[in-house]
C-alpha positions as CSV (number, residue, x, y, z in Angstrom):
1,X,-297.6,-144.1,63.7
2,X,-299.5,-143.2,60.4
3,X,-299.1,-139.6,59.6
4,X,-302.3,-137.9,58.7
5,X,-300.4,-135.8,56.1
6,X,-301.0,-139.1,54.3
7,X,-304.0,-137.5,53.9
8,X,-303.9,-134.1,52.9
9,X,-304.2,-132.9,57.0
10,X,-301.2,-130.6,56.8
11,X,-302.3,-127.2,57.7
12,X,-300.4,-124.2,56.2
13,X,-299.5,-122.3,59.8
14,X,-298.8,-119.1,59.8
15,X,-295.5,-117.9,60.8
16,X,-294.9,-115.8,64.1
17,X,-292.6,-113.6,65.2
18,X,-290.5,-115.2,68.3
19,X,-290.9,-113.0,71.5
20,X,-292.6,-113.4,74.8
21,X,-295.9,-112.9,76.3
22,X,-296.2,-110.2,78.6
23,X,-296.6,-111.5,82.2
24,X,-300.4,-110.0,82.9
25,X,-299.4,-109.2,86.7
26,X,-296.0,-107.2,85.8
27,X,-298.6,-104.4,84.0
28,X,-300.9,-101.9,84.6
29,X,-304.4,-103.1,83.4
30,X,-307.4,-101.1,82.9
31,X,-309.9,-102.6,85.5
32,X,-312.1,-102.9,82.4
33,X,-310.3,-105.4,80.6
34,X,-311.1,-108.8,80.8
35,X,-307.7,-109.7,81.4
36,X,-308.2,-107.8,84.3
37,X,-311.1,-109.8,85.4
38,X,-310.0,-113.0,84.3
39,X,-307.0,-112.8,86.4
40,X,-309.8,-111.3,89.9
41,X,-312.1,-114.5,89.0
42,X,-308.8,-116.7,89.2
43,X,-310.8,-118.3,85.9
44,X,-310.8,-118.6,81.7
45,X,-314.0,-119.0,80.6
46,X,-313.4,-120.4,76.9
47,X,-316.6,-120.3,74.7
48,X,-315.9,-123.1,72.0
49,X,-318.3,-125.2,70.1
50,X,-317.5,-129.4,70.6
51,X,-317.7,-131.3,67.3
52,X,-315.2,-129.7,65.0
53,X,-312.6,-132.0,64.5
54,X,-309.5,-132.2,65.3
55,X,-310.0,-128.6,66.8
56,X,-312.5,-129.2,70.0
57,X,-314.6,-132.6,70.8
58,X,-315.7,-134.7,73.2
59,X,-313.9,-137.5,75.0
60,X,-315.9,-140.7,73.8
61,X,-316.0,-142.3,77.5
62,X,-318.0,-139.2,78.7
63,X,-321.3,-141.3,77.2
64,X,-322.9,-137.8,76.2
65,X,-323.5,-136.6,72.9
66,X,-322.7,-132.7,71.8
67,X,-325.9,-131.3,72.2
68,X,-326.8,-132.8,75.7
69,X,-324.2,-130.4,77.7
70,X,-325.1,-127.3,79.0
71,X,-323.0,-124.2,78.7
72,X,-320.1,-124.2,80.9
73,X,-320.6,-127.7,82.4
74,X,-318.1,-130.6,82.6
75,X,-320.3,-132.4,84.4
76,X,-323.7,-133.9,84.5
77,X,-325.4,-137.1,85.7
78,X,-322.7,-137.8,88.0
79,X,-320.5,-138.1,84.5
80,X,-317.5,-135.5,84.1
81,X,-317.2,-134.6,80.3
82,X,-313.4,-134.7,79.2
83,X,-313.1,-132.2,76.7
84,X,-309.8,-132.5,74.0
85,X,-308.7,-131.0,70.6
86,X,-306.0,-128.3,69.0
87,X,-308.2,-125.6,70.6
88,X,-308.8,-126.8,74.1
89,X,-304.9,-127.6,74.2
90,X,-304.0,-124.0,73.2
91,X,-306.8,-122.7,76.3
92,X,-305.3,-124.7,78.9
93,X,-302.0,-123.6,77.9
94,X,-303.6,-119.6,78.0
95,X,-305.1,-120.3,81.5
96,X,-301.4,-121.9,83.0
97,X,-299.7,-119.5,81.7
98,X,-301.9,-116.5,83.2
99,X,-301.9,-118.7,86.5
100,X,-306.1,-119.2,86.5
101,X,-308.2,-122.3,85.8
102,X,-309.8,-123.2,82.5
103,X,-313.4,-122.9,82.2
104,X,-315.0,-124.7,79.0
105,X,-318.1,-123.1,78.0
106,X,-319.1,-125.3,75.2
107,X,-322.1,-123.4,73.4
108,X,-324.1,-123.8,70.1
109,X,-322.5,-121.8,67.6
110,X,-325.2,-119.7,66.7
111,X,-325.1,-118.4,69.5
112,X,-321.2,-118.1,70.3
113,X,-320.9,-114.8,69.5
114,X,-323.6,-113.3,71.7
115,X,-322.0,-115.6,74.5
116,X,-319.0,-113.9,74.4
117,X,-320.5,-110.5,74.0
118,X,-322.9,-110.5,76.6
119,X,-320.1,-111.9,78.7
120,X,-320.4,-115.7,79.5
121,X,-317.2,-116.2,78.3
122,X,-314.1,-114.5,78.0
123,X,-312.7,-115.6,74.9
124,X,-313.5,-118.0,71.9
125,X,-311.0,-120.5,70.8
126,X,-313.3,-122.5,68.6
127,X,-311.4,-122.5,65.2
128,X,-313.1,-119.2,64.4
129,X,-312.2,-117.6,60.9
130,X,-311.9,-113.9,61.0
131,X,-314.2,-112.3,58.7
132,X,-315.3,-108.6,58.3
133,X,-319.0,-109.4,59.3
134,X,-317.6,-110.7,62.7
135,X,-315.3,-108.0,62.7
136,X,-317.8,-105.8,63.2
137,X,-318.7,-107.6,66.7
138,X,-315.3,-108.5,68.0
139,X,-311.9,-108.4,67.8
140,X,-309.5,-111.0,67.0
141,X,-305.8,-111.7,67.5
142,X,-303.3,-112.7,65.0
143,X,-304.0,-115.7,63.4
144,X,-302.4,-118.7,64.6
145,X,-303.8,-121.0,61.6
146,X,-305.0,-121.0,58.1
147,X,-307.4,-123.2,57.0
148,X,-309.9,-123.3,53.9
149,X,-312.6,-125.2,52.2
150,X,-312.5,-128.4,50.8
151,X,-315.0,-130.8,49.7
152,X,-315.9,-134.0,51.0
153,X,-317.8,-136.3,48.6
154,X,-319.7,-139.7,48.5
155,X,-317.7,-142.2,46.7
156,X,-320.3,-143.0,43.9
157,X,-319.3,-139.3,42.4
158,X,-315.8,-140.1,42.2
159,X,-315.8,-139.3,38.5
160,X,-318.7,-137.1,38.0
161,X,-317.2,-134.6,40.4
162,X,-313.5,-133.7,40.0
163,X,-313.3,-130.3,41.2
164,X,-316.1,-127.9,43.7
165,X,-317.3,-125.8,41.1
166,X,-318.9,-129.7,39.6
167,X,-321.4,-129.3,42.8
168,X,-323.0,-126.1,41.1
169,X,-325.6,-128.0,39.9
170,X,-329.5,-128.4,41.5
171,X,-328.8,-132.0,40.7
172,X,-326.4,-132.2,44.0
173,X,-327.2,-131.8,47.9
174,X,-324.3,-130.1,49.3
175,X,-324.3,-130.0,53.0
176,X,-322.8,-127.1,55.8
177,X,-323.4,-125.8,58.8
178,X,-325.3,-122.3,59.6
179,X,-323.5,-119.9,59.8
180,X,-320.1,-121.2,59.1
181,X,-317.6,-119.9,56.2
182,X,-318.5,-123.5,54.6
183,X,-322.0,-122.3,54.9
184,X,-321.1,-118.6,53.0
185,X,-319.1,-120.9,50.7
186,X,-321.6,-123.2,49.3
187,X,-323.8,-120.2,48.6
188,X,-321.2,-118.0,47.2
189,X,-319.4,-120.7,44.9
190,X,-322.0,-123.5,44.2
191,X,-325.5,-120.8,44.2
192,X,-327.3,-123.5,41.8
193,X,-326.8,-126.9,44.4
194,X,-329.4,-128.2,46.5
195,X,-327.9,-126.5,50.1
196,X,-328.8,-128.9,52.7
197,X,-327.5,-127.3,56.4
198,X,-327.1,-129.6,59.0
199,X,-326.7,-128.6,62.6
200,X,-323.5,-130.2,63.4
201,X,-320.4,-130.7,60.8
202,X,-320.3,-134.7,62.4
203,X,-323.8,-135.3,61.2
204,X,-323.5,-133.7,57.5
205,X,-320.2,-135.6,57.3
206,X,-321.8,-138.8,58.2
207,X,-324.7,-138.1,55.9
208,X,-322.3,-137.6,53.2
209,X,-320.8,-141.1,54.2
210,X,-324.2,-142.6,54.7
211,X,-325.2,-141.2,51.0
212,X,-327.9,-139.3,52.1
213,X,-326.1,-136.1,51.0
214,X,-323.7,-135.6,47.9
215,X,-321.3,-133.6,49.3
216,X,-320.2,-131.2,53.0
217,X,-318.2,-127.8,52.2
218,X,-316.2,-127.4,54.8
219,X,-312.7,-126.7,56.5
220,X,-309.8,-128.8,55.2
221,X,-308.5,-130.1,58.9
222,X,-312.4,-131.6,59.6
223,X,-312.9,-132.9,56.6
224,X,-309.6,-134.9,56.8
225,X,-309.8,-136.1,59.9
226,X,-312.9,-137.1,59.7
227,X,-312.1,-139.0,56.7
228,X,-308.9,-140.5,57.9
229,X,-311.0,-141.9,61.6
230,X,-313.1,-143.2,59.2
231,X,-310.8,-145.2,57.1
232,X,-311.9,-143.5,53.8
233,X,-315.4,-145.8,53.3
234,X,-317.5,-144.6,51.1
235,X,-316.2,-141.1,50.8
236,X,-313.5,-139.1,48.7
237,X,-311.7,-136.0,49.7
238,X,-310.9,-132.9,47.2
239,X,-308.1,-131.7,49.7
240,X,-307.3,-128.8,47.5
241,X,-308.9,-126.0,49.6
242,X,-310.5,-123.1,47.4
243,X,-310.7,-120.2,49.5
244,X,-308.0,-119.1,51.8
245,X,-309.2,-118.4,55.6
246,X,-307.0,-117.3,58.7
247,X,-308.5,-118.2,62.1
248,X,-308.1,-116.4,65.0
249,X,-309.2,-115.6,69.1
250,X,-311.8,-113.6,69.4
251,X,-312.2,-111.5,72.6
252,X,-315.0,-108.5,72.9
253,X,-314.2,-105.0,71.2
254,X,-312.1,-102.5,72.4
255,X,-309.8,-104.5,75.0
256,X,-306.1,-103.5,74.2
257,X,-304.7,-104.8,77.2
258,X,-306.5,-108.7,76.5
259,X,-305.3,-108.0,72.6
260,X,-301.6,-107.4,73.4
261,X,-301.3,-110.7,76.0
262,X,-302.9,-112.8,73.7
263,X,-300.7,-112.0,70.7
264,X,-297.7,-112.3,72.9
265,X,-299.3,-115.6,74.0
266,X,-299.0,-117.0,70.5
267,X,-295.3,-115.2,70.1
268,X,-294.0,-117.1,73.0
269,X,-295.8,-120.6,72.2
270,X,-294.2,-120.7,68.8
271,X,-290.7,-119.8,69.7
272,X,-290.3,-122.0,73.2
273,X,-292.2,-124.9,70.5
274,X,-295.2,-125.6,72.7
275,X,-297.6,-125.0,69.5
276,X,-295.6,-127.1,67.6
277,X,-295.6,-130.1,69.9
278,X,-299.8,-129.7,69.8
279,X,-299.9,-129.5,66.1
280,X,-298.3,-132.6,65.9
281,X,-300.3,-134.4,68.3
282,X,-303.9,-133.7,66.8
283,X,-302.8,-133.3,63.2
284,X,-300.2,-135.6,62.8
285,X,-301.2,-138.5,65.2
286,X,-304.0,-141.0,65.3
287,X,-303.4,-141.9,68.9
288,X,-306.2,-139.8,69.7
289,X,-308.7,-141.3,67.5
290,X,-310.6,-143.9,70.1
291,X,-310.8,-141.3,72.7
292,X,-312.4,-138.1,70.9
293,X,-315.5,-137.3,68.8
């Protein structure tokens, strides 16, 4: 089976220390916690946004498209909606090992963060990177990836544009996403482009391969999947990522008792090799491919 290393997908993980997570029964929990509450409701409620490839998407024989789901709704129209990805691996795996069912609450993500705050989730596992401006609204676990920006360019650039810093010109449309690190990026590293933002990373990608757009800054593992489930048409991939960006859960502030499972969670799913076995499924197998979007 072709190995998407091929093309530049391998992630740099970050190492964790073997242990165990703590069994969320055999402790004392403050009743506040949403551990606590998770474990009452006998439910994880995962906020993630569905699109972000090869992270959390939707399973192509569902017939819907991202944006016609509701919040926290695998079904509609009679249709059940098969959600799949890295992410929604890693949340099943969460709710079977606390004993509960998995809830996917697939949201917009503008508005993720006030989801989870206001309490219509209990987590997000949505590929989030930890930054100090989100810091400031929740807290996050230890990492359990790093990604960073790369560029995805039409083909016709090829030798115009070598390197990211070649986009900082009004010349190019450089696409993102609102309120993404690509997004902060883009205006941080290329201030003089034409920024174009596009709702969803899968449309600016295809506008990059539809030459509507020069270029999409954003996370190495999208931009190579999406190149490698396209074949490559029309595109080229500067794989060398130029900032450096650990991602991380994100749970509401001031829950020590949630912080400490989940960070045991990832201890005990690297050392008995359950993450390993999902990292090579989405990022180094195309068996997926026909099944998620």
């Amino acid at each position: 089976m072709f190995r998407l290393a091929t093309t530049a997908l391998a992630v740099l993980l970050l190492g964790l220390a073997p242990g165990s997570a703590p069994l969320a029964q055999d402790k004392d929990l403050n009743p506040d916690s949403t551990l606590a509450g998770v474990l009452e409701r006998g439910r994880l409620r995962v906020c993630f946004e569905a699109g972000y490839l090869p992270f959390e998407m939707i399973g192509t024989r569902s017939g819907l498209r991202e944006r016609s789901l509701r919040s926290a709704d695998e079904r509609k129209g009679g249709q059940v909606t098969k959600f799949g990805g890295f992410d929604i691996d890693l949340a099943r795996e969460m709710a079977r090992e606390l004993g509960v069912g998995f809830v996917p609450v697939n949201t917009r993500w503008t508005a993720i963060i006030p989801s989870l705050t206001l309490g219509r989730c209990d987590i997000i596992i949505s590929g989030m990177s930890v930054t100090e401006a989100r810091r400031e609204k929740v807290d996050f676990s230890e990492p359990y990836m790093q990604v960073g920006q790369t560029v995805l360019l039409r083909a016709g650039l090829a030798e115009e544009v070598t390197a990211y810093g070649d986009l900082d010109d009004p010349r190019f449309k450089v696409a993102s996403k609102p309120g993404t690190t690509g997004e902060e990026a883009v205006r941080h590293f290329l201030p003089e482009a034409d920024y174009r933002p596009f709702d969803s990373e899968l449309e600016a990608a295809a506008a990059v391969a539809a030459g509507e757009v020069d270029a999409l800054v954003y996370d190495r593992p999208f931009n190579a999947t999406f190149l490698a489930m396209r074949g490559g048409e029309g595109l080229v991939f500067l794989d060398r990522p130029f900032t450096e960006e650990a991602i991380a859960f994100a749970i509401r502030k001031d829950d020590p008792d949630f912080l400490a499972w989940l960070n045991g969670f990832l201890e005990e799913i690297r050392a008995d090799g359950r993450y390993e076995r999902l990292r090579r499924k989405w990022f180094e197998s195309t068996g997926w491919f026909d099944l998620y979007r």
